[in-house]
C-alpha positions in Angstrom: 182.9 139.7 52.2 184.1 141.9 54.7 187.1 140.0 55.6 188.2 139.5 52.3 188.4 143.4 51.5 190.9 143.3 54.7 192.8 141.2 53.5 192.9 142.9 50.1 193.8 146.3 52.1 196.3 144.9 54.0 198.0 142.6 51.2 198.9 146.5 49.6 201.3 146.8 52.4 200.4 150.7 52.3 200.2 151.3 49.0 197.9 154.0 48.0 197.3 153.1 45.3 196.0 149.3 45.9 194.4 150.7 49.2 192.5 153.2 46.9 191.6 150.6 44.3 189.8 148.1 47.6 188.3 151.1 48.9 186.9 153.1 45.3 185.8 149.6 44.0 184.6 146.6 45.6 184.3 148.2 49.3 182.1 151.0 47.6 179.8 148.7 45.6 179.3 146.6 48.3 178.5 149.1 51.0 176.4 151.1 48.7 174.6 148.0 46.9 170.9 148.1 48.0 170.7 146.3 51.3 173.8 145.8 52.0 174.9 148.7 53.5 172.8 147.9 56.7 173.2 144.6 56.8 176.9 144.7 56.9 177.3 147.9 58.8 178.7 146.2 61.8 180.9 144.4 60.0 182.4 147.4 58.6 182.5 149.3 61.5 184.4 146.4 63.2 186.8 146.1 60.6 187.7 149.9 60.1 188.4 150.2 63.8 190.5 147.3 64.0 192.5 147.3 60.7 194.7 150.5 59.3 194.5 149.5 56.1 191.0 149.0 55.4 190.1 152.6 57.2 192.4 154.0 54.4 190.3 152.0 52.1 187.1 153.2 53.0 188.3 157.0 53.1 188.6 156.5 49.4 184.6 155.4 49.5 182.3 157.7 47.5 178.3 157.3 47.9 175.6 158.5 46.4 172.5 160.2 47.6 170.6 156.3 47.3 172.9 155.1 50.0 170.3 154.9 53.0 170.8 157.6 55.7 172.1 155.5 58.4 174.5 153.6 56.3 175.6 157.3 55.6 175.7 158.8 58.6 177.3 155.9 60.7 180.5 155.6 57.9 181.1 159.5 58.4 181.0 159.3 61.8 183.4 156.4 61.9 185.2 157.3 59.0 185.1 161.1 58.1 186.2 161.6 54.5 185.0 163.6 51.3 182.7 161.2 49.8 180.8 160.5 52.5 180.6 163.8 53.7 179.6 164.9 50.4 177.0 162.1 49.9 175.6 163.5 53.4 175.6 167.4 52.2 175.5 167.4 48.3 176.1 170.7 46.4 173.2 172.5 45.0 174.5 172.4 41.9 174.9 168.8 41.7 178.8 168.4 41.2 181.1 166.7 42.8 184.4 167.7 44.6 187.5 166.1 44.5 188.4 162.8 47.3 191.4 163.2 49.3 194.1 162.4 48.1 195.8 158.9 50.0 199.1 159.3 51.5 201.4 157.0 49.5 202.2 155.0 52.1 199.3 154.6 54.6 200.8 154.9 58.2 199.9 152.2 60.0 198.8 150.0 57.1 201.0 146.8 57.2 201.3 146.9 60.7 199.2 144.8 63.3 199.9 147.4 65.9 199.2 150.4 63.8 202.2 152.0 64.3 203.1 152.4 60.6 206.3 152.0 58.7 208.7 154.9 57.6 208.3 155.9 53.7 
């Protein structure tokens, strides 16, 4: 499953929006799905390391408090972005910030090297 939301991410050619709809949809539910997360946390890791375009992807990833710690804790350190820091130090008050907002064009996303394109 994995390898399919790379190729999703990386069939946007750096387009934010795509990139944010891999990342905010079926990248989310499947690393935040009940045992998943662990399961494919390698995977993921791998993947995010290796590929621009799914990294983007997964900084557009918001989890909830359910998410297991690990799952948490490894995705921020490999991946720092608001929704998973948030889901690792929620607000008192229960609300939610804002994500950060994706680059329109993703540098390095298209690009095997990950050198990025121009704008």
């Amino acid at each position: 499953m994995v390898d399919a939301l790379v190729v999703l991410a990386e069939a946007a050619d750096g387009d934010a929006d795509v990139i944010g709809l891999v990342g905010a949809g079926p990248l989310e539910d499947l690393v935040s799905h009940s045992g998943n997360g662990l399961r494919i946390l390698d995977e993921v890791d791998r993947a995010a390391r290796h590929h621009p375009a799914f990294r983007a992807a997964l900084r557009t990833v918001v989890l909830g408090e359910d998410v297991p710690q690990p799952v948490l804790t490894r995705l921020a350190e490999l991946c720092p972005a608001p929704g998973l820091m948030e889901a690792l130090n929620p607000r008192e008050d229960e609300s939610h910030g804002g994500t950060e907002e994706v680059p329109r064009r993703v540098a390095g996303a298209g690009d095997p090297a990950g050198g990025g394109r121009p704008a």
